[in-house]
KOLLOFI-959485 format. One record per residue (C-alpha): x, y, z; residue number from 1. Coordinates in steps of 0.5 Angstrom, whole numbers. Each point is the difference from the previous one (the first is absolute). Example, Ala and Ser with C-alpha at 12.3 -4.5 7.8 and 13.67 -1.06 7.14 Angstrom:
2
+-------+-------+-------+-----+
|  east | north |    up | num |
+-------+-------+-------+-----+
|    25 |    -9 |    16 |   1 |
|     2 |     7 |    -2 |   2 |
+-------+-------+-------+-----+
REM end
This chain:
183
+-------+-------+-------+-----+
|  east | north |    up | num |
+-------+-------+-------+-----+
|   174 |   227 |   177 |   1 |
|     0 |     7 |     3 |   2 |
|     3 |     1 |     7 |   3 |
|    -7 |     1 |     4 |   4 |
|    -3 |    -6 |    -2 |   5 |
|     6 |    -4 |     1 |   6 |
|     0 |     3 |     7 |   7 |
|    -7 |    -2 |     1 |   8 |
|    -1 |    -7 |    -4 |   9 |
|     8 |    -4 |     3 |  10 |
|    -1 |    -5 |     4 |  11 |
|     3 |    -6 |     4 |  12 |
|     1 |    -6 |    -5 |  13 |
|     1 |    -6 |     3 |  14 |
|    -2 |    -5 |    -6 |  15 |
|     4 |     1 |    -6 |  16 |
|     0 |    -3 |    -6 |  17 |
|     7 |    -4 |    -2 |  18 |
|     1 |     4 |    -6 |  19 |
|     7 |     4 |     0 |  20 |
|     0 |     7 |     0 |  21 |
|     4 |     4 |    -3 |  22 |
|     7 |     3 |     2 |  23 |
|    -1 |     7 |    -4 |  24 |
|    -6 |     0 |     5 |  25 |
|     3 |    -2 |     6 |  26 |
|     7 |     5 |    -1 |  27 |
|    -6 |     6 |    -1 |  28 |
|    -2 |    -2 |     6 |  29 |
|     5 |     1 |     4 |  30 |
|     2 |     6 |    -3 |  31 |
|    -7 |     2 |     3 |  32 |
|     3 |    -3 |     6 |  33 |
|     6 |     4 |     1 |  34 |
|    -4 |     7 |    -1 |  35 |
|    -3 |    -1 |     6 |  36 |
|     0 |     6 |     5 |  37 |
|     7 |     0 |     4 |  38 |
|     2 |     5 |     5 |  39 |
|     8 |     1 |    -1 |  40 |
|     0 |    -3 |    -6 |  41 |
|     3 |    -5 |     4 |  42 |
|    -2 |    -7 |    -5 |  43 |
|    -2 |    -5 |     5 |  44 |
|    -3 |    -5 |    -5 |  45 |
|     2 |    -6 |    -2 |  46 |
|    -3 |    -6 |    -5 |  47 |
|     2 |    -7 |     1 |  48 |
|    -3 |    -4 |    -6 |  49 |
|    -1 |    -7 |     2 |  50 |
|     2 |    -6 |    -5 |  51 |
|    -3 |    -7 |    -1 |  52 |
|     5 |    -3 |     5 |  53 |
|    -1 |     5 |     6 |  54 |
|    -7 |     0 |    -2 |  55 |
|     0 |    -6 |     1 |  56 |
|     4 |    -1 |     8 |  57 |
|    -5 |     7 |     2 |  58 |
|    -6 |    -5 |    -2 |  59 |
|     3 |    -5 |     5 |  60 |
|     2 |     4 |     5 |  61 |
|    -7 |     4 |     0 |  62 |
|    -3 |    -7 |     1 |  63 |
|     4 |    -2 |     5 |  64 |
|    -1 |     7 |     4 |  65 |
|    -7 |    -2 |    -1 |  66 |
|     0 |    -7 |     3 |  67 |
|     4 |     2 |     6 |  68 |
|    -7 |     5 |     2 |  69 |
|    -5 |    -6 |    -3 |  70 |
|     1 |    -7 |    -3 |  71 |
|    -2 |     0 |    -7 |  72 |
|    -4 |    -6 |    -3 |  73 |
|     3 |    -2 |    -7 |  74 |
|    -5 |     4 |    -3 |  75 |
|     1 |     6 |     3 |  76 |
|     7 |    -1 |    -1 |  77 |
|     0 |     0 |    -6 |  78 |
|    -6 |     5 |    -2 |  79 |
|     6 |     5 |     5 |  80 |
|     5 |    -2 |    -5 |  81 |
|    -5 |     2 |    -6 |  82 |
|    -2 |     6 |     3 |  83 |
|     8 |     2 |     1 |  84 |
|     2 |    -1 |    -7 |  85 |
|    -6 |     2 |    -4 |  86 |
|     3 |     8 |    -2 |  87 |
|     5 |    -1 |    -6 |  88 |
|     4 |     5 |     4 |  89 |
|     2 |     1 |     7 |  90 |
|     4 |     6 |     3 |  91 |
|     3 |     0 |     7 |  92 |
|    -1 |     9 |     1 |  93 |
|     5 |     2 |     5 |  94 |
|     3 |     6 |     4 |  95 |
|     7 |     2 |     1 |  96 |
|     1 |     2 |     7 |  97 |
|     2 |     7 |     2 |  98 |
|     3 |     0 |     6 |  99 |
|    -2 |     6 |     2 | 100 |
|    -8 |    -2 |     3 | 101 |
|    -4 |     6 |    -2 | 102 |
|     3 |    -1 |    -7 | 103 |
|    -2 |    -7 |     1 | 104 |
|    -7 |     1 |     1 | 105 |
|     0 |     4 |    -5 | 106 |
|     3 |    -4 |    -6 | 107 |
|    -5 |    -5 |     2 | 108 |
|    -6 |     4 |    -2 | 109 |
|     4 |     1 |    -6 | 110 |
|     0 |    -7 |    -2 | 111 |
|    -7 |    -1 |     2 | 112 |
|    -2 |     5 |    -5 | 113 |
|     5 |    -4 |    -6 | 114 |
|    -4 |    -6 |     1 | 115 |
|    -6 |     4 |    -1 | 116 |
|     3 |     4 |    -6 | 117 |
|     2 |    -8 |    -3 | 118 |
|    -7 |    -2 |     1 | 119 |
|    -3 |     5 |    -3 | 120 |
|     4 |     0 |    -5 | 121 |
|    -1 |    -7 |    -3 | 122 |
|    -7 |     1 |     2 | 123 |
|     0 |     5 |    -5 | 124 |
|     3 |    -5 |    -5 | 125 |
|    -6 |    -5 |     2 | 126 |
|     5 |    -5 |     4 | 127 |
|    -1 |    -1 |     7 | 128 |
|     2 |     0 |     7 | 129 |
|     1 |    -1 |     7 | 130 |
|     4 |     2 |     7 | 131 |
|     2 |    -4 |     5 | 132 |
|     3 |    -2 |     7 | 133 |
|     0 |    -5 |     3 | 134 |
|     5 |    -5 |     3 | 135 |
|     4 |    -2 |    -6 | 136 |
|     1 |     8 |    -1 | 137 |
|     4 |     1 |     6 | 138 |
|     3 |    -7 |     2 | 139 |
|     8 |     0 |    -1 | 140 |
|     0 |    -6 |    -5 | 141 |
|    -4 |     5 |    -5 | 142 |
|     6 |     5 |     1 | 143 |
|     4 |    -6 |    -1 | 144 |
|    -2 |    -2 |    -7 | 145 |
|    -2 |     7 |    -3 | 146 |
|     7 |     2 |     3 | 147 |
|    -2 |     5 |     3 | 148 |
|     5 |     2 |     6 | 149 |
|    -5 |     2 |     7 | 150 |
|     4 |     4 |     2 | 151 |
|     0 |     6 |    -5 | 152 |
|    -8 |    -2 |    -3 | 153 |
|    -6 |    -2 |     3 | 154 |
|    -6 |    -4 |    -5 | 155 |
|    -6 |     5 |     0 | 156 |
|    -3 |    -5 |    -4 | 157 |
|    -1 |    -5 |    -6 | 158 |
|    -4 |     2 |    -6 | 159 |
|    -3 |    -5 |    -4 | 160 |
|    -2 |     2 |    -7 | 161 |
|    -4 |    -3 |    -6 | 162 |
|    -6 |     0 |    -4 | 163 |
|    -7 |     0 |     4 | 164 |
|    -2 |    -6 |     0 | 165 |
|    -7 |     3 |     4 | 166 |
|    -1 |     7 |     2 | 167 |
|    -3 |     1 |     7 | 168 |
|    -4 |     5 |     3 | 169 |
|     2 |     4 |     6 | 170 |
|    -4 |     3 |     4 | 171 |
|     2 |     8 |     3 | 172 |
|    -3 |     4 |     5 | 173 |
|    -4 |     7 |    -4 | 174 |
|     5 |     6 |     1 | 175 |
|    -4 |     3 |     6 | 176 |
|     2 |    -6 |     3 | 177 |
|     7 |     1 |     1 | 178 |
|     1 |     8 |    -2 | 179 |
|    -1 |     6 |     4 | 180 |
|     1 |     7 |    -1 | 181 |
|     1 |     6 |     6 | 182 |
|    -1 |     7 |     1 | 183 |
+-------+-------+-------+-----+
REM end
C-alpha cells in the first residue's frame, strides 16, 4: 500500500481475528516507530510487549477497574474480558520522563507520532490496530506488572494489534471544516 492510502484508508480495530501476526511485521513496525520525529533526538519511546501471563492480570485488573465504576452482569464481564483479549499482540507504549518539563512536553508528542507511525506501519502490512487509555493504562499495579518504574516513565498508551476481524467506517469533517488560511 503506498504511503497516501495508508494514510487515508487506517482505522481504529477493535474486533480482531485471533490469528498471530507475524513477528518480522511487528519488528518493522516498531522500526517505523522509533523514526517518529524527536526534537534532540532525545529517544523517549519505550515498548513493553505483553505476554500470556501479564495479559492475563491486565484483563482482570481492567475488569476489575471497570466493576468499581459500574457493576458487571456475568455476561458483560465476560464479553469485557473477550473484547480485552481479542488482539493477538498487546503493547504497553510509554514515555521516559525528562525532568526538564518543556523537554517533557515535547518528548510526549514525540511518542504520539511513534504510535502513529506503528500503526501505519502495520496498517500498510494489512494488520490492525488500536490506541488506547483508560484506567487500566495508568493504574500503579499495570506499572507493576509491565515493570515499569513510574518514577522515570509514564504509559502513554496501550496498542492492541491483530488482523481485522471488521473494519469501520469513521466519519471526518470536510477539510474546510477545520483548514483555514490567512492573509
Amino acid at each position: 500500500m503506498d504511503c497516501y492510502q495508508t494514510l487515508l484508508s487506517r482505522r481504529t480495530i477493535h474486533d480482531f481475528r485471533p490469528d498471530p501476526i507475524p513477528e518480522a511485521a511487528l519488528l518493522r513496525a516498531l522500526e517505523a516507530a522509533i523514526r517518529a520525529p524527536n526534537h534532540k533526538l532525545t529517544n523517549p519511546w519505550r515498548f513493553t510487549r505483553m505476554g500470556p501471563a501479564v495479559r492475563h492480570e491486565i484483563v482482570a485488573l481492567a475488569v476489575a477497574l471497570k466493576s468499581q465504576t459500574r457493576a458487571l452482569s456475568p455476561p458483560a464481564e465476560a464479553g469485557l474480558r473477550a473484547k480485552l483479549s481479542s488482539a493477538p499482540e498487546l503493547l504497553a507504549v510509554s514515555q521516559r520522563l525528562d525532568a526538564d518539563l518543556a523537554r517533557r512536553h515535547e518528548d510526549y508528542a514525540s511518542v504520539s507520532c511513534a504510535i502513529e507511525n506503528l500503526m501505519l506501519a502495520l496498517w500498510s502490512e494489512g494488520i490492525g490496530s488500536k490506541w488506547s487509555t483508560g484506567a487500566v493504562t495508568t493504574h500503579p499495579s499495570t506499572y507493576g506488572l509491565l515493570g515499569i518504574d513510574e518514577a522515570k516513565e509514564e504509559i502513554v498508551g496501550f496498542v492492541w494489534i491483530g488482523f481485522a476481524l471488521n473494519i469501520p467506517s469513521t466519519p471526518r469533517l470536510e477539510l474546510d471544516a477545520v483548514y483555514r488560511q490567512t492573509l
